[in-house]
N, C-alpha and C positions, 0 to 999 in steps of 0.2 A: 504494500500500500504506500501510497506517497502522497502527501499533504503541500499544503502549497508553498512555494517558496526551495522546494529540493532541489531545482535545476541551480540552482544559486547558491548550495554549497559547499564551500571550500572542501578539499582534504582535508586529513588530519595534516598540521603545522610540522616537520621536523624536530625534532627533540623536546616537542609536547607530553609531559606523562598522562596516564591515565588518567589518576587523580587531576593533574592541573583541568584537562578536558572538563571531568565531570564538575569541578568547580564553577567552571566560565559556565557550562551549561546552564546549570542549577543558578546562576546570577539572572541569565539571560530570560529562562523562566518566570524566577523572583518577582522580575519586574513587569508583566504582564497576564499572568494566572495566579488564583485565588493559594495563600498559604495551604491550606487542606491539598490541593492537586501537586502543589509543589513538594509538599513532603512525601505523599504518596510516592509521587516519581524518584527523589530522592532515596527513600526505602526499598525501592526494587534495582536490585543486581543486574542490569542489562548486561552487563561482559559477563554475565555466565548463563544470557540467554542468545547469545549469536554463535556461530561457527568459528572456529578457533582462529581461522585465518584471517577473520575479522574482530577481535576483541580488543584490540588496537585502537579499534576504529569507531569502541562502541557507544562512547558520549559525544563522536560528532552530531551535527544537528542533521542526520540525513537516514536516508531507508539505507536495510542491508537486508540483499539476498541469502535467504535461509534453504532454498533450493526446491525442487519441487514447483518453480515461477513464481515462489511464494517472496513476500520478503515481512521482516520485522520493519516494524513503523519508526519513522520519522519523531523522534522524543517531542516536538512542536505539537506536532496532529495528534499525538498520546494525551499532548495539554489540552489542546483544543476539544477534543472528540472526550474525553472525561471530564472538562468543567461544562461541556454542555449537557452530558448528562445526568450529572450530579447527581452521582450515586449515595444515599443516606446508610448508617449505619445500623439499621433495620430491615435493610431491601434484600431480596433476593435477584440476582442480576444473568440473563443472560447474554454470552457473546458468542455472535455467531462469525465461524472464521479464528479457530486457535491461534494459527502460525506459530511462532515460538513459545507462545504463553506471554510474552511481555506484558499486554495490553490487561488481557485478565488479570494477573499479581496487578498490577497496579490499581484495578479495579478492586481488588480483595483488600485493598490498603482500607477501602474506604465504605464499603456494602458488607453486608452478612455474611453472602456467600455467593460465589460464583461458578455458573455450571458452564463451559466453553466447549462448542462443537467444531468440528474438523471435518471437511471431508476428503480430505489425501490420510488415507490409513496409516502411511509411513509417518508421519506427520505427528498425528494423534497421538501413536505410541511411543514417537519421542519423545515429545512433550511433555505427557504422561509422566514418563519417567524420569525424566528433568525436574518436574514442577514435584516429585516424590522426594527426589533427591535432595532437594532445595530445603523441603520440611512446609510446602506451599499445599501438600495434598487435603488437610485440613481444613482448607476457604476453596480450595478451587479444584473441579471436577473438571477433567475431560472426557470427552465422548466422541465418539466418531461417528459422522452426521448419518443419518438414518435415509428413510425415504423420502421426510418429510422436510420439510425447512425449518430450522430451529429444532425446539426439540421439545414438541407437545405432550408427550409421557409428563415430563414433570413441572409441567404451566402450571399457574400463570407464572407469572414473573413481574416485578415490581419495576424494571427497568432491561431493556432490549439493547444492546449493540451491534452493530452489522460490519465487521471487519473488510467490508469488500462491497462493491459495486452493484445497484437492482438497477434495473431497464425502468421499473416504476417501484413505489412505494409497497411492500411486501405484505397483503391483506392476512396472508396465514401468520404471521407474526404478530400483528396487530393484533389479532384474533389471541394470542397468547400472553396480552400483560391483563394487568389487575385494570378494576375500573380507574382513571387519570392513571395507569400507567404510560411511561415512556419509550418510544423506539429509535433509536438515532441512527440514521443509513446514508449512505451517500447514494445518490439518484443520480443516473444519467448516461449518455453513451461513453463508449472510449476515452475521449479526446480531454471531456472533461467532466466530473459531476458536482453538483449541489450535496452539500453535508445538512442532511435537514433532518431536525427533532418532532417527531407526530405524538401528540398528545393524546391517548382513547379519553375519548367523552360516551356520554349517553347517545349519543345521535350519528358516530363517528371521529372525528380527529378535529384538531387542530395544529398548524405547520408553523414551524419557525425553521425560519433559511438562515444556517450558519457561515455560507460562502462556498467559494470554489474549493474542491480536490479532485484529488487522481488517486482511485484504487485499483488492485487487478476483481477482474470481474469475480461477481455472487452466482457459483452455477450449481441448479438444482430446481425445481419447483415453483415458479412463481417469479422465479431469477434468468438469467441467462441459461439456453443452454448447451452442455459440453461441447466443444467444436465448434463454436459459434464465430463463424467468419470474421467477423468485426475487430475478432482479440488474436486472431489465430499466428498474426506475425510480434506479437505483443514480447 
């Protein structure tokens, strides 16, 4: 997934440490997202949520490839895409779209619990076994996506995330938060999409448009599907 603002940046600096990285980051944060989302991200180990070849690289402010076309996110769109959904410490939260787990632990910073579906298998059970590893198995469940979208066995859900890309806003998810729960997806083709928050009401939704990003697409039920021309040189 990529957030906006990726094509613009830099490498890691030459004899930058880790630490220093994660410092600037967490300033650069600081100063734009609510303290709660900052410490959250603060609290989550991303160098021991990327591939080894990039750990180096893992408090740049940019996406990294985790494989499988997948990548971990953008520490920015992590801010953005969690203080707009503003997970409370009572919710139960679903996110749809594992990848490495980052995004979830950082969710579990701040919600009851977290149940995160996958659908690359390889994927799921890495993760899995990383977020065990970690000592994260406690707050955060993975599951490898089923047939359905999200993961209706154990709706509703107080709060929805959508780690990746709908063609439209996803009725079968909606269909899975509590009454005013929330769904947060990015909508739109390729090129570019709207990150937008749907509110369930009594009568349907309400929309808030949080701006442009760039995800790899949502394939499954309701979402893109497999093979879908549009992404195929992606």
């Amino acid at each position: 997934m990529q957030g906006p603002f990726w094509w613009r940046t830099p490498l890691k600096l030459p004899g930058r440490s880790l630490k220093q990285d994660r410092e600037r980051l967490l300033k650069r944060l600081g100063g734009r997202y609510s303290a709660r989302v900052v410490d959250a991200i603060a609290r989550t180990p991303r160098e021991d949520m990327v591939p080894p070849e990039h750990k180096k690289l893992a408090y740049r402010d940019g996406p990294l490839h985790i494989g499988h076309g997948q990548t971990i996110s953008q520490p920015t769109m992590v801010a953005i895409m969690t203080q707009a959904l503003d997970p409370q410490p009572w919710e139960r939260v679903l996110e749809v779209g594992a990848g490495s787990g980052y995004q979830a632990v950082v969710l579990a910073q701040l919600a009851a619990s977290v149940v995160s579906v996958e659908r690359v298998p390889e994927l799921a059970r890495r993760t899995a076994a990383l977020l065990h590893s970690l000592g994260y198995d406690d707050c955060v469940s993975v599951r490898q996506s089923g047939d359905a979208l999200g993961c209706p066995d154990e709706a509703p859900f107080d709060a929805i995330m959508v780690s990746a890309a709908a063609p439209n806003p996803p009725l079968a998810l909606l269909d899975q938060l509590t009454p005013r729960g929330r769904l947060l997806v990015p909508v739109g083709p390729r090129k570019e999409q709207r990150l937008l928050l749907l509110t369930r009401t009594e009568t349907g939704h309400t929309t808030l448009d949080f701006g442009a990003c760039r995800f790899v697409p949502l394939i499954g039920p309701g979402a893109y599907p497999p093979n879908d021309p549009e992404w195929q040189d992606r």
